[in-house]
N, C-alpha and C positions, 0 to 999 in steps of 0.2 A: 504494500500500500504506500502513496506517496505521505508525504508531511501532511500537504493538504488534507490529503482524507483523511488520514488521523487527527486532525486539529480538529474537522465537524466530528468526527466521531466522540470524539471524547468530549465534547460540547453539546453536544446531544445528550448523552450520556449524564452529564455533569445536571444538563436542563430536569430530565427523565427524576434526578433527585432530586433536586430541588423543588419543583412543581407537582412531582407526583402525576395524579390524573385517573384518568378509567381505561388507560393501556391504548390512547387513542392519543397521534403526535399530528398536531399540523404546521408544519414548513414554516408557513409564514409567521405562528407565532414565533417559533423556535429559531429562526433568523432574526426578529425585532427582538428577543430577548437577547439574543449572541451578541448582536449590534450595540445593544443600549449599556451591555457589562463588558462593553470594547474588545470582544473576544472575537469577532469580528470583524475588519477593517478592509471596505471593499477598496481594490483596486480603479484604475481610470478603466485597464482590462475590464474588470469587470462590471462597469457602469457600461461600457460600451454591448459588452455582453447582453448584458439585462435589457438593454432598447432593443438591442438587435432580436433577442428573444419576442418583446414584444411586439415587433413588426412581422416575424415570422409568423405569432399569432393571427395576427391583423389579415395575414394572404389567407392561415389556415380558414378563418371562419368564412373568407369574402363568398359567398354563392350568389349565383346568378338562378333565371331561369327562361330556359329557352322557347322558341313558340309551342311547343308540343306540350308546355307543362312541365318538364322533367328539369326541376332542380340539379344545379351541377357547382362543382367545386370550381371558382375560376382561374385560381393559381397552384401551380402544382410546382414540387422541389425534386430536384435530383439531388443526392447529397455524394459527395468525392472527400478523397482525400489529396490533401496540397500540404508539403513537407508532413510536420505531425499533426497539424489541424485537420478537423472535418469540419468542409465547409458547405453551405448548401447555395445552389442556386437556383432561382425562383422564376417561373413564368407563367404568362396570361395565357387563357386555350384564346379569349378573341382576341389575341395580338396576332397578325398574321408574318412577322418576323421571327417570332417564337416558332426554333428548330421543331420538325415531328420528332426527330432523335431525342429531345429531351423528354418529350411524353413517354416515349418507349420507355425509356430510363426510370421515368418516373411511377409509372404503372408496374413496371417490373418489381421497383423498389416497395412500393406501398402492397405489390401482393404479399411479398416477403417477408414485410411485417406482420401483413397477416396472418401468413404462416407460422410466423415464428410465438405471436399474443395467440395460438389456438394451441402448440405446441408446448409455451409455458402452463395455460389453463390445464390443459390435462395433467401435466405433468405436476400441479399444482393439485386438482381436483382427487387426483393417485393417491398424493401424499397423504392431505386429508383423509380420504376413505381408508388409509393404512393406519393413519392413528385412531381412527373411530371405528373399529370394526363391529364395535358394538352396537353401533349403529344403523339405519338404509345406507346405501352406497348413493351418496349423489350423483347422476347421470347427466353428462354436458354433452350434447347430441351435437357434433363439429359439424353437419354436410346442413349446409345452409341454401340450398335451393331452393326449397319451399320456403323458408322466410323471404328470398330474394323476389320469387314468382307472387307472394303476398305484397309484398311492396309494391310491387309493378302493378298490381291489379286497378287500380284508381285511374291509370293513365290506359292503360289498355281499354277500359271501361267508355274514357275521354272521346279517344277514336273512333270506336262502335257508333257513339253517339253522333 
């Protein structure tokens, strides 16, 4: 582990004592408290980070929606690595100078995520059901077509009509 992560960790840790709780931690308290007992102390890095973050947000939420009805994400990221940084780059589907190569990339990527949050669930869901055996086994159904063909049904619907 770097310094860094041991300094939150043990800040965390230090918080977890002093504050106690119901075994429930949230960020943003446990940062305003690091910050305000100077344990803390953000970089220009990472101010710049934090906007940057916030902007990223800002593309993630932007949806449009096109004349068929069908809501869509309007900025999409490829994310690379450049020396030790990863770094993302971001583009509009209606900017018609935005590469198709970057959508490729991009779709690729966000499958893969999703591969990978179905692949942690289970493997999450496992654990659980190992320590509970005394319990039902929770069952998390991964093939998502029929939720997908349920979503779609309202615009399909649109059509007919």
């Amino acid at each position: 582990m770097s310094a860094y992560v041991n300094q939150v960790k043990t800040y965390i840790e230090r918080y977890q004592a002093e504050v106690g709780g119901d075994g429930l931690i949230d960020p943003h308290a446990v940062a305003e408290w690091a910050y305000q007992r100077g344990l803390h102390k953000p970089s220009i890095r990472t101010v710049v980070d934090a906007i940057a973050s916030d902007i990223s947000q800002f593309f993630r939420e932007e949806f449009r929606t096109n004349e068929d009805g069908q809501r869509y994400r309007a900025k999409h990221a490829v994310r690379f690595k450049k020396g030790e940084k990863i770094m993302s780059l971001w583009a509009d589907m209606d900017d018609v100078k935005a590469p198709r190569d970057h959508f490729l990339k991009s779709f690729a990527q966000r499958r893969q995520q999703i591969v990978g949050d179905c692949y942690q669930l289970k493997t999450d869901v496992d654990v659980y059901n190992g320590k509970n055996e005394d319990q039902q086994p929770i069952q998390v159904p991964l093939d998502f077509t029929l939720d997908i063909e349920e979503l779609q049904l309202p615009l399909q619907v649109k059509k007919i009509a």
